[in-house]
C-alpha positions as CSV (number, residue, x, y, z in Angstrom):
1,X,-15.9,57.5,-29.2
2,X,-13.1,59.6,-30.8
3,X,-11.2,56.7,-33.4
4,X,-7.7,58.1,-32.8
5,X,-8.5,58.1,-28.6
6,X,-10.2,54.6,-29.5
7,X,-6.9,52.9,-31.0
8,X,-4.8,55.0,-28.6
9,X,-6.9,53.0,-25.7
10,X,-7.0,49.1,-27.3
11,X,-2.7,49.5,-28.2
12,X,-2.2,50.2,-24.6
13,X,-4.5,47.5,-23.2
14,X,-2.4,45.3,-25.9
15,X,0.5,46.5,-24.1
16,X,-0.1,46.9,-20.9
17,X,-2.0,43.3,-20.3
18,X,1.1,40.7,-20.7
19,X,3.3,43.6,-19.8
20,X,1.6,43.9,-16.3
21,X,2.1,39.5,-16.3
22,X,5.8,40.1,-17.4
23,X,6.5,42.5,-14.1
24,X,4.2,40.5,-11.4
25,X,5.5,37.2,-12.3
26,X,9.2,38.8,-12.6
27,X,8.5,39.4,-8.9
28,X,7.3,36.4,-8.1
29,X,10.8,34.8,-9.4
30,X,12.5,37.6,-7.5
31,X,10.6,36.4,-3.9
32,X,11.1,32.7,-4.4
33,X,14.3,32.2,-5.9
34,X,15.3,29.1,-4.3
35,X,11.4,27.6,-5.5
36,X,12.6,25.7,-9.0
37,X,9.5,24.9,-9.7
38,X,7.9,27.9,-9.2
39,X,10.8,29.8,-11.2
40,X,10.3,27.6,-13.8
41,X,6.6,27.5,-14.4
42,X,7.3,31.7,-13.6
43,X,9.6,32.1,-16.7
44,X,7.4,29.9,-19.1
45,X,4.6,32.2,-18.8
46,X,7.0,35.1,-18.8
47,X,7.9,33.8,-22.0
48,X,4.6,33.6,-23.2
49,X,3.7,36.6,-21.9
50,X,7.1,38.1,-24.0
51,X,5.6,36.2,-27.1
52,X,2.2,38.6,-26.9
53,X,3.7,41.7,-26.8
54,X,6.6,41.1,-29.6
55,X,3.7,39.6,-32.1
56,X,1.8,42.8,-31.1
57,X,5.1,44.7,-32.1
58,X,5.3,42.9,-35.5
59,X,2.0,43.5,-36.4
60,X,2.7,47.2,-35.4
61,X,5.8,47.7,-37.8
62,X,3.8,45.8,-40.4
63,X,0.7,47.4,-40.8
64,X,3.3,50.7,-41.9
65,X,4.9,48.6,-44.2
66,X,1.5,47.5,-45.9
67,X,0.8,50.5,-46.2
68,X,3.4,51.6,-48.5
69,X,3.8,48.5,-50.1
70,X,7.6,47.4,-48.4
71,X,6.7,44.3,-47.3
72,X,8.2,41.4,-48.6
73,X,8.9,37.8,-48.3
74,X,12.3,36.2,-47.2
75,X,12.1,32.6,-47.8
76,X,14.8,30.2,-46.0
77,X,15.0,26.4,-45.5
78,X,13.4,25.6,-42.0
79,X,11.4,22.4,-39.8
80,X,7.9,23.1,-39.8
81,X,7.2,20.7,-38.1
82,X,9.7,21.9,-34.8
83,X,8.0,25.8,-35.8
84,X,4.5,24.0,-35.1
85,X,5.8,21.9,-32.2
86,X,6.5,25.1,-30.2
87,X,3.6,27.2,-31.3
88,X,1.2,24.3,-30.3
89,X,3.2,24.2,-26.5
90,X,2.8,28.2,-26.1
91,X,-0.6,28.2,-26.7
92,X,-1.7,25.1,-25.4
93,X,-0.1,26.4,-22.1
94,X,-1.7,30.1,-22.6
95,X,-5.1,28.6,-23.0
96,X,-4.7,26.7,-20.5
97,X,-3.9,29.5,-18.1
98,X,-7.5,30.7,-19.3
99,X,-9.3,27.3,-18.9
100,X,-9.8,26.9,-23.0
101,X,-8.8,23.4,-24.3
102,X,-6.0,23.4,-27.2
103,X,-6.3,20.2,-29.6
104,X,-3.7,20.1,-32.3
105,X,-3.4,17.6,-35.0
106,X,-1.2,17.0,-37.8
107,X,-1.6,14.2,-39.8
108,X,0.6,12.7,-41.8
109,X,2.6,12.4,-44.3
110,X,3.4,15.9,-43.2
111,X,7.0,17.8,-44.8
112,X,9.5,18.0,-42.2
113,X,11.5,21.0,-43.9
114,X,10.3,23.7,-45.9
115,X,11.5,26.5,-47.7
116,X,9.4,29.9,-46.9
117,X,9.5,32.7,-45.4
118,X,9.5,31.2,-41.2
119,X,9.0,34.9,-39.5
120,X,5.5,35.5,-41.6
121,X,4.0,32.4,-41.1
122,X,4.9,32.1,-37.8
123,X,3.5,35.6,-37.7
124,X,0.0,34.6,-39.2
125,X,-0.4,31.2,-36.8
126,X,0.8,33.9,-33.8
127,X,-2.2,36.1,-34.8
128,X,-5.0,33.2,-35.8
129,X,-3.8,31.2,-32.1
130,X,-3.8,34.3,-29.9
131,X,-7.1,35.6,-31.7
132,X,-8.6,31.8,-30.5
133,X,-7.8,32.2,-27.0
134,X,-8.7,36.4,-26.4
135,X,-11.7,36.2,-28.2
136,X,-12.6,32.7,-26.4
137,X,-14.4,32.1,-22.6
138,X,-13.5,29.7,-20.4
139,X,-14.4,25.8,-20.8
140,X,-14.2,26.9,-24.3
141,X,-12.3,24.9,-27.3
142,X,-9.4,25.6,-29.9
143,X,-8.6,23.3,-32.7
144,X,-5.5,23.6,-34.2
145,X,-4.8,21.6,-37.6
146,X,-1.9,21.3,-40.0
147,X,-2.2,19.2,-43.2
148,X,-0.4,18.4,-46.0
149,X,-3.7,18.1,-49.1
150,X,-1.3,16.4,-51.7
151,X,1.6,17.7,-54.5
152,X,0.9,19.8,-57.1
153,X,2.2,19.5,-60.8
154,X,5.3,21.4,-59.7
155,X,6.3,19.6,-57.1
156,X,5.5,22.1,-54.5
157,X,3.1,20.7,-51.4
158,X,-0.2,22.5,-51.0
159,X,-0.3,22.9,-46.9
160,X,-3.8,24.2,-44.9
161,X,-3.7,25.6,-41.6
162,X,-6.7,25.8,-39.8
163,X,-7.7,27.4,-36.2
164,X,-11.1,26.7,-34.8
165,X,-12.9,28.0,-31.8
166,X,-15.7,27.8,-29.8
167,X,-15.4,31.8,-28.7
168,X,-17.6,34.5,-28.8
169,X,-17.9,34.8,-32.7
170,X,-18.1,37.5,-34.8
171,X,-21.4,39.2,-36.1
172,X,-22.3,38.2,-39.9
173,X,-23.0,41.9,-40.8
174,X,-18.8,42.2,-39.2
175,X,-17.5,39.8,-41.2
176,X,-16.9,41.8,-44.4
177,X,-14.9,44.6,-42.0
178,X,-13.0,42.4,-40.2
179,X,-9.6,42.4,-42.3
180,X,-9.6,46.1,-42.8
181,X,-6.9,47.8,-39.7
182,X,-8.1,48.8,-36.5
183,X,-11.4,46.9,-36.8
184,X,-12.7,45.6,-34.2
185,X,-15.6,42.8,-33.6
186,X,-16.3,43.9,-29.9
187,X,-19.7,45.9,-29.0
188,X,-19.4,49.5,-27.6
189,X,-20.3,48.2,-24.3
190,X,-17.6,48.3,-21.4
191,X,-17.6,44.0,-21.2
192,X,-16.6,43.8,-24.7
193,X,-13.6,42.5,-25.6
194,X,-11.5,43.7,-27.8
195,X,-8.0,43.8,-29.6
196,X,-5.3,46.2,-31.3
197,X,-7.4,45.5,-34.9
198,X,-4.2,44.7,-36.6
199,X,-3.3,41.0,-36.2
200,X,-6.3,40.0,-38.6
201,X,-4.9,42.7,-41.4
202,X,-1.7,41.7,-41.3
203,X,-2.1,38.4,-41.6
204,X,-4.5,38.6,-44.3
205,X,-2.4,40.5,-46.4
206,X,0.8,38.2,-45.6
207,X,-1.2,35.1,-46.6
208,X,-2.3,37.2,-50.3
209,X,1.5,37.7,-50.6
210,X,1.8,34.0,-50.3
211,X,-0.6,34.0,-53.2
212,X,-3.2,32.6,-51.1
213,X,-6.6,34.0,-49.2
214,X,-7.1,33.8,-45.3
215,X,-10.8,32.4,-45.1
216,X,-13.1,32.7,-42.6
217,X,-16.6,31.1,-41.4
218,X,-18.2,32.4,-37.9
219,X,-21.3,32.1,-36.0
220,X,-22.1,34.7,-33.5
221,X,-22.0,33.3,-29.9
222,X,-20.8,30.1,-31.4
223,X,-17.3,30.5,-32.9
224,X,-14.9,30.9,-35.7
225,X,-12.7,29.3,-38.0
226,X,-10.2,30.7,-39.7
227,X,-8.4,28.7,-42.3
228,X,-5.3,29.6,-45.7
229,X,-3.8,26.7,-48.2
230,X,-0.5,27.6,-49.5
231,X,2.2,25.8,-52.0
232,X,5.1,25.4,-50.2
233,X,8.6,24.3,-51.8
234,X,9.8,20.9,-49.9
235,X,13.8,21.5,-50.2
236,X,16.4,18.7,-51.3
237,X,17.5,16.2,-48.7
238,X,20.8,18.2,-49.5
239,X,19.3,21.1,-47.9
240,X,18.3,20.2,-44.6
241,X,21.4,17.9,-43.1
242,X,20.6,18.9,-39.4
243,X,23.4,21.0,-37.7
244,X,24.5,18.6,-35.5
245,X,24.0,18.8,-31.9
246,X,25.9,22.8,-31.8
247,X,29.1,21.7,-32.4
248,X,30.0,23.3,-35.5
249,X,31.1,27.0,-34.2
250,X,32.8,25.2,-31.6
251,X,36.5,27.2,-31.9
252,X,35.4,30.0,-33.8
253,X,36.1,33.5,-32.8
254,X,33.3,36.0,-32.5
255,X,33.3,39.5,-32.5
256,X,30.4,41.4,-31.6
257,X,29.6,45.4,-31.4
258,X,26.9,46.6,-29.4
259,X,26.5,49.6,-27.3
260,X,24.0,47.7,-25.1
261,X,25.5,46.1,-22.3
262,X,22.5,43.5,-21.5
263,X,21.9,42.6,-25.8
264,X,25.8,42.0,-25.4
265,X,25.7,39.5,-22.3
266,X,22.9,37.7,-23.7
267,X,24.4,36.9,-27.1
268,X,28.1,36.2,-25.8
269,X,26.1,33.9,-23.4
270,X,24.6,32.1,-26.2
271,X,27.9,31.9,-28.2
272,X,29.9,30.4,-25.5
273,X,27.4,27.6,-25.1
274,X,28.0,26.9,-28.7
275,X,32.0,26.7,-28.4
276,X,33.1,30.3,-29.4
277,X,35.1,32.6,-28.3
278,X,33.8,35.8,-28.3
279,X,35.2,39.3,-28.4
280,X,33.0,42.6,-27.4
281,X,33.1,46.0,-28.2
282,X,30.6,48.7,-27.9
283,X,30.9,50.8,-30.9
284,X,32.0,50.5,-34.3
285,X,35.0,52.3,-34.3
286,X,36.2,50.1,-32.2
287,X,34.9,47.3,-34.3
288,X,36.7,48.7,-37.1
289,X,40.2,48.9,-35.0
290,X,39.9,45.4,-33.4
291,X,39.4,43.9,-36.9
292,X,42.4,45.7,-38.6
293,X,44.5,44.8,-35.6
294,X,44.3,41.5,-36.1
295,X,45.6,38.6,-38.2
296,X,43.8,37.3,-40.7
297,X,41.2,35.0,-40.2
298,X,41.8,35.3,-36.6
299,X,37.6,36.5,-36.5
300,X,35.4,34.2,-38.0
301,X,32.7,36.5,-38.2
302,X,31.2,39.9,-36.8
303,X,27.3,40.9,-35.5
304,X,27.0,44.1,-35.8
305,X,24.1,46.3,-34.0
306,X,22.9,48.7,-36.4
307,X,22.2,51.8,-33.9
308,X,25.6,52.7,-32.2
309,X,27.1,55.6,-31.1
310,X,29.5,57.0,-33.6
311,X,29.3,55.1,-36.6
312,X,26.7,53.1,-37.2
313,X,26.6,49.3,-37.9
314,X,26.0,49.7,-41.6
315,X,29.2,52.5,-42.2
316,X,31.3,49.6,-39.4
317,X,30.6,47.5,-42.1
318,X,31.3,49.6,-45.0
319,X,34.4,50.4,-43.4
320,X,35.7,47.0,-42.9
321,X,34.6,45.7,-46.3
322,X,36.7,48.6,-47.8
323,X,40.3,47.2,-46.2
324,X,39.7,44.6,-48.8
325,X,42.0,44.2,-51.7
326,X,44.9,41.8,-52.3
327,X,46.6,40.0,-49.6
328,X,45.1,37.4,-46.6
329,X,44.6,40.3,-44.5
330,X,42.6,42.2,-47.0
331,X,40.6,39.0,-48.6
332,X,39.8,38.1,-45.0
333,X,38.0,42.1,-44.7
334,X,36.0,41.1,-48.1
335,X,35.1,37.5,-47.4
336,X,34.3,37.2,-43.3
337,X,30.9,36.8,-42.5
338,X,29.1,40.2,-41.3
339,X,26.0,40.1,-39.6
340,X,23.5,42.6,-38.7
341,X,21.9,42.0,-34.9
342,X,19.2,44.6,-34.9
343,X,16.3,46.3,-33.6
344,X,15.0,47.6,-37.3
345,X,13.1,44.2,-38.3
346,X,11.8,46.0,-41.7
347,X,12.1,44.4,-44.9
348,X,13.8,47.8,-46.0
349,X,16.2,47.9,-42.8
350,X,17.1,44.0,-44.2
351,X,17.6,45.1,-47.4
352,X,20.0,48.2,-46.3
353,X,21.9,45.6,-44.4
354,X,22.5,43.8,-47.3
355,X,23.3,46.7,-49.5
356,X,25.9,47.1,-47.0
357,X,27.9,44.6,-47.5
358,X,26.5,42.3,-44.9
359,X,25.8,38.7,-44.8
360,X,23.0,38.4,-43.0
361,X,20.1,40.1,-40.6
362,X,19.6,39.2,-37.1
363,X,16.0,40.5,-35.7
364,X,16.2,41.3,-31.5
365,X,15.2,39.8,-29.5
366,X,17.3,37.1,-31.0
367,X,16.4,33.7,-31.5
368,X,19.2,31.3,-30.7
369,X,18.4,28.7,-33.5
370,X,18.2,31.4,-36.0
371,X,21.4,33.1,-34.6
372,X,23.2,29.6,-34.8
373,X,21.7,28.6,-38.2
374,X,22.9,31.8,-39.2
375,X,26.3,31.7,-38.2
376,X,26.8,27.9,-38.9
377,X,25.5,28.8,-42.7
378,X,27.8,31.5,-43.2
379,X,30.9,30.4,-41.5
380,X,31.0,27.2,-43.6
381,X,30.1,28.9,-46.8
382,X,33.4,31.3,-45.9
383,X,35.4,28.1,-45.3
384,X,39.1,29.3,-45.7
């Protein structure tokens, strides 16, 4: 079989599979609207379903940035513990949905906060849990374990994660080929089962960027387990005072630019429900305009999509930055928090935003905690 036809053919399986779930069970909602809880069991696996195909995305964009050596690591203060929580109730549903039992155990003591990079290792769990369950069979097994295996001299915690099935297993002569991208464990036959070969490679070289190795043990017909230790910072108790129940941004004043009318619903949606007032605009001159026309400190911050008609969100932000000079109105365009709210999820898009002038980076879809963290964070540093 022809490789490029080969990959071609497993990326749009990837694709296609929860994307096929996404539409039927969008039509299912549509049908029985007044049925809540049929709607709500609906969009929980739409939501899973969602998950799939944005990890498959991720790995996507990542195996290019491997490649050329951009990937890097973008460490931030976080709750494991509520990042395992929800991993263990997506896939404990999906496997479910498959008839594979999900065990998941972390013992304690176990860190609450820590302070690493969230999106990778959520990234690698994503790619070990959904690897459990596709290359699984029903009445099958997945074992799911966190530990904390004690405190090294630095004070840093030294944390294993380990995923267990009893699945299909991969072939001992495989094993040594399994980490290299586009590989694949699956026979030639047409029962196989395969996947997009890139969750494995990714995640292998995210956990060696951790300063770690992703280890594996399999026995054909039998299972896998896949397993990584890593030393992992435990922040101050200074650093992880909880947010409060969303009330901090309420009365702040929000302005948003993005030429998407559905991104901008969404995210004025979620502001509102935190106590903002929100302001939207659809390009950045207009961004630019609104801000100049105001008084100062009226905005308490801006998200900015990067892709706009006109100028972009990077030049928008370039162009408010340089009002600044002496004066409220012009300390306000150096100081107010500027955010990027973007598609381009690269580390070398990040670091453009930055070189920007902005404050921050937003990935889409966004994620409400991380757009409120963000905006709490930043906000509170620019206290005026």
């Amino acid at each position: 079989m022809n490789q490029r036809y080969d990959i071609l053919s497993r990326m749009s399986h990837e694709i296609r599979t929860p994307l096929n779930s996404i539409i039927g069970l969008n039509r299912l909602i549509m049908e029985n609207p007044g049925d809540e809880a049929t709607v709500k069991k609906t969009a929980t696996q739409i939501d899973i379903a969602s998950s799939f195909i944005l990890n498959l995305v991720n790995n996507l964009i990542d195996a290019g940035e491997i490649d050329t050596d951009k990937m890097f690591l973008n460490p931030s203060v976080f709750s494991l513990r509520q990042l395992l929580e929800g991993l263990c109730i997506t896939y404990k549903t999906a496997a479910g949905n498959d008839g594979i039992s999900f065990q998941a155990t972390i013992p304690e003591p176990f860190p609450e906060y820590v302070n690493i990079d969230k999106f990778r290792l959520s990234q690698v769990l994503n790619n070990l849990l959904s690897n459990a369950i596709r290359f699984n069979k029903k009445g099958g097994r997945i074992d799911f374990i966190a530990e904390d295996t004690g405190i090294n001299p630095d004070g840093t915690h030294k944390l294993r994660f380990t995923v267990s099935d009893s699945g299909i297993g991969i072939p001992e002569e495989k094993l040594s080929s399994i980490f290299k991208l586009f590989s694949s464990v699956g026979e030639t036959d047409e029962n196989a089962v395969y996947g997009a070969g890139m969750g494995l490679f990714v995640s292998e070289k995210i956990v060696r960027l951790m300063g770690s190795t992703l280890n594996v043990r399999s026995v054909e017909g039998e299972g896998s387990t896949f397993w990584f230790e890593i030393n992992v910072p435990v922040p101050e108790a200074e650093e992880t005072k909880p947010l409060g129940e969303r009330s901090e941004l309420k009365g702040t004043t929000i302005l948003i630019a993005d030429d998407n009318n559905i991104n901008c619903s969404i995210v004025k949606h979620l502001l509102e429900s935190f106590g903002c007032t929100v302001e939207v605009t659809t390009n950045g001159e207009d961004a630019v305009a609104l801000f100049s026309a105001s008084e100062p400190h009226h905005f308490d911050a801006i998200l900015l999509d990067i892709r706009m008609p006109g100028i972009d969100g990077l030049e928008t932000c370039r162009r408010i930055r340089a009002l600044g000079g002496e004066g409220a109105f012009c300390i306000d365009a150096i100081e107010i928090p500027i955010i990027a709210m973007t598609a381009n999820v690269m580390d070398s898009d990040r670091q453009k935003s930055f070189d920007a002038g902005m404050n921050g980076h937003l990935n889409k879809p966004i994620d409400p905690d991380e757009l409120y963290t963000i905006l709490a964070s930043s906000i509170r540093t620019n206290t005026f």
